[in-house]
ROVO-168696 format. One record per residue (C-alpha): y, x, z. Coordinates in steps of 0.02 Angstrom, whole numbers, plus 32768, in hexadecimal, padded with zeros to 4 digits. Example, Ala and Ser with C-alpha at 12.3 -4.5 7.8 and 13.67 -1.06 7.14 Angstrom:
BEGIN
7F1F82678186 7FCB82AC8165 
***
This chain:
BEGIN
841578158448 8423789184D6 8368789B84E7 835078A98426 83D77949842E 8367798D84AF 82C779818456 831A79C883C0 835B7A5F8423 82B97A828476 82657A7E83D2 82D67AE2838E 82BE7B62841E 81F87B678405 820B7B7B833D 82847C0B8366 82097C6A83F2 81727C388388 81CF7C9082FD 82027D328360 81487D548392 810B7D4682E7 818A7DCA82AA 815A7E3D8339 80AC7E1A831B 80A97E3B824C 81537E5B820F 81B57ED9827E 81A37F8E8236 8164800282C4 816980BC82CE 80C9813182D0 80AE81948354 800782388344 7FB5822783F5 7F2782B4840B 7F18836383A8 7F59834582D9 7EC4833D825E 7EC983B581D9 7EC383928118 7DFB837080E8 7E3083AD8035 7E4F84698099 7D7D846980A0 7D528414800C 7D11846D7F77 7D7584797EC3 7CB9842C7E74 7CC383A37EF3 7D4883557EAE 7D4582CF7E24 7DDE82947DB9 7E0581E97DAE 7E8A820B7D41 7E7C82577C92 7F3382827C65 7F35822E7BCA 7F01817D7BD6 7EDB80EF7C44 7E2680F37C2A 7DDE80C37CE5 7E73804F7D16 7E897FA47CFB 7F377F417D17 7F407EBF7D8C 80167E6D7D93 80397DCD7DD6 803D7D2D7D63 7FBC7D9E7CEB 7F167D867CE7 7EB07E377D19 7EC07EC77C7B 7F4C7E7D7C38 80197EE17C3A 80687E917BC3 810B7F0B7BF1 80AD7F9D7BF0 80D87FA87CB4 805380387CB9 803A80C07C39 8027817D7C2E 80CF81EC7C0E 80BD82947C22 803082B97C77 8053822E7CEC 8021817D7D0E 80D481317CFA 8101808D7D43 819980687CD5 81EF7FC17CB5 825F7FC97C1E 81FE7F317BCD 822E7ED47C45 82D77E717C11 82E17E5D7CDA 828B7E5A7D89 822C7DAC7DA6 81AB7DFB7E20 81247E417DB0 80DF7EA07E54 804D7EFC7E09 7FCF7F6F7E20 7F567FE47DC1 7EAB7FED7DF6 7E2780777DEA 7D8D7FFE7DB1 7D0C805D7E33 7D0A80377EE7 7CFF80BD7F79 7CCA80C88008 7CD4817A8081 7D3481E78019 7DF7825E8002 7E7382317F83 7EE282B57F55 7F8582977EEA 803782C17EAA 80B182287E9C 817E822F7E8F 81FF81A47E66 8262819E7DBB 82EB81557D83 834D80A07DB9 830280057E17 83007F887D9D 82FA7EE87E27 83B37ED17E68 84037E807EE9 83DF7E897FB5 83427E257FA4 82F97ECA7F58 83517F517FAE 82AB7F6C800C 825A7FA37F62 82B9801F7F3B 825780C17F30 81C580567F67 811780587F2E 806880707F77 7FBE809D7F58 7F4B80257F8E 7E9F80617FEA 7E127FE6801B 7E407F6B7F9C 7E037EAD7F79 7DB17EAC7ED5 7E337E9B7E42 7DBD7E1C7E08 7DD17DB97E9C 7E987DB67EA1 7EEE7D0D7E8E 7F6D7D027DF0 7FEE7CF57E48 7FCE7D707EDA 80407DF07F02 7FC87E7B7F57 7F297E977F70 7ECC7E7D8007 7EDC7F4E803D 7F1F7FCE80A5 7FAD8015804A 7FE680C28049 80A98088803D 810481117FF4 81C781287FF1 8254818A7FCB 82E7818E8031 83BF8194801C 840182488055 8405823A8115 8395819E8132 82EC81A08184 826D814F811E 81D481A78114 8149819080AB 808B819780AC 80B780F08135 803680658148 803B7FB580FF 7FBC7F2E811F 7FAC7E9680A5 7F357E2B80DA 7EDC7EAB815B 7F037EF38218 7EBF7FA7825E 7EC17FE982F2 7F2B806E8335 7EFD80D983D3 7E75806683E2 7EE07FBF83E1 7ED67F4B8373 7F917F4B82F5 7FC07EC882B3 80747EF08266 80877EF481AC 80E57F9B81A7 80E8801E81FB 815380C781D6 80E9816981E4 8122821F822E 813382828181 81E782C2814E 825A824B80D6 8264827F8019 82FF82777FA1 8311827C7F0A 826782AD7E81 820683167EC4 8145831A7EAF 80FC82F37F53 804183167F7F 7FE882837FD3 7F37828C8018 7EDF8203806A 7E37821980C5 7DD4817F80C8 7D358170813F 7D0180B7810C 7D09804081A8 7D3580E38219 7DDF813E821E 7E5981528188 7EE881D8817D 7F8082078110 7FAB82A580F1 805C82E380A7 805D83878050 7FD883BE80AE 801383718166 7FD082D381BE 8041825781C4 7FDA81CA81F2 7F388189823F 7EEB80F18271 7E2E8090826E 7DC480128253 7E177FA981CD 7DDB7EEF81C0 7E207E498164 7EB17DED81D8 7E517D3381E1 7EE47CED8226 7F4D7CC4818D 7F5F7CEF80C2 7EED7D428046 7E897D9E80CE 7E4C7D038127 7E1E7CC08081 7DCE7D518055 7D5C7D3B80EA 7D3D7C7280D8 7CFE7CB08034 7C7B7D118084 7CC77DC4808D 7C9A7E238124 7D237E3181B2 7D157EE781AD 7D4F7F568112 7CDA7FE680F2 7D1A800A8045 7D6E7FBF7FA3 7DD67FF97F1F 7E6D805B7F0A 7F0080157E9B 7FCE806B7E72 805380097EA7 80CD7FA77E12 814C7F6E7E87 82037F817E1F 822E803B7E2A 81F080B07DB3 817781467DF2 80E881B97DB2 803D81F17E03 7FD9827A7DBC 7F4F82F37DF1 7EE282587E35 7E5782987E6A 7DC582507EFB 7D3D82B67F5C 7CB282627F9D 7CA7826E806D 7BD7827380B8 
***
């Protein structure tokens, strides 16, 4: 009995270690830190002809809906529509929260290019409870994207690098513009990153205020966030993580370990907010 107690404690004690270094290695949210001289905004050189819409203002024409337990084109709640100007993520057709994570794709790839736009947060959360608290003011726009196409029903995000963008209580620090990785690592300072989440150096917003967000994209190479116009993050060479999830299946399927380019998809995940002013810029 003694030695059975024992074994049971020791494998309790492994679990419990094994556990702590997989939540330092992909779930512990780390803080940003610029090493080097900052990078200024590409969009500061970039010609006003150079730049293509990928929004019209009026409709959804482009952008194809892609929510969990849906099949791909179909929003039965009319998660995403146009109000105002505005692609508005809105969820009062839904009678509750029963994580409809979704996202809104632009149906052309990219590659080397800048993506300049306006989002804000609106309105109430409409997931409650302390499961959900991290969604609050949460959403993202995903860069480097899996094919929609390729998604499984049931999959919550895309294979991506996602812009994670958030808006903060008065007198907390939660910046925006941070860096999320489902299914993918990067490397930062030349080392390879394997956290989830990591917080970037722009200020924390409250309350509804447009915010401009750019993001330079330079294929397998370096990519950089910009808030209004200040860098608040950079990092490199983004490939699939083949250790675990959608990214190692991605690359038993055949996908290349390195990400050179993919698609870019707005975030559905239970608070309301509005992006306008989408526009992209091809980079040489």
């Amino acid at each position: 009995m003694r030695i059975l107690l024992k074994l049971i404690i020791v494998l309790l004690l492994l679990v419990g270690a094994v556990a702590a270094v997989f939540y330092q290695v992909y779930f512990k949210t780390g803080q940003y830190v610029h090493e080097g001289a900052l990078a200024s905004p590409p969009s500061e050189s970039i010609d006003d002809e150079n730049w293509v819409s990928i929004f019209d203002g009026n409709t959804l024409d482009g952008w194809i809906p892609k929510l969990v337990g849906s099949n791909l084109g179909e929003d039965s709640k009319n998660t995403f529509r146009v109000q105002d100007g505005s692609i508005t993520v809105a969820y009062d057709e839904y009678p509750q929260w029963s994580g409809e994570f979704g996202h809104l794709f632009y149906h052309l790839p990219f590659t080397r290019y800048v993506l300049q736009l306006e989002y804000r947060f609106v309105g109430e959360q409409i997931a409650e409870g302390a499961a959900m608290a991290w969604a609050w003011r949460n959403s993202g726009v995903m860069i480097h994207s899996q094919a929609p196409e390729s998604m499984a029903l049931t999959q919550d995000f895309p294979v991506s690098l996602e812009v994670q963008l958030l808006g903060a209580h008065p007198d907390e620090h939660r910046p925006t513009a941070n860096l999320c990785t489902p299914g993918t690592h990067v490397e930062l300072h030349g080392k390879r990153h394997t956290q989830h989440c990591m917080f970037s150096t722009s200020p924390s917003f409250v309350g509804d205020e447009w915010i401009t967000l750019e993001v330079e994209v330079r294929g397998d190479d370096v990519v950089r966030h910009f808030v209004n116009s200040e860098l608040a993050f950079e990092y490199s060479k983004p490939h699939l993580d083949t250790w675990m999830g959608p990214g190692k299946q991605l690359a038993a399927d055949g996908s290349e370990e390195e990400i050179r380019g993919g698609y870019i998809a707005l975030q559905s995940e239970s608070h309301p907010v509005q992006f306008r002013n989408i526009k992209i810029a091809p980079l040489d």
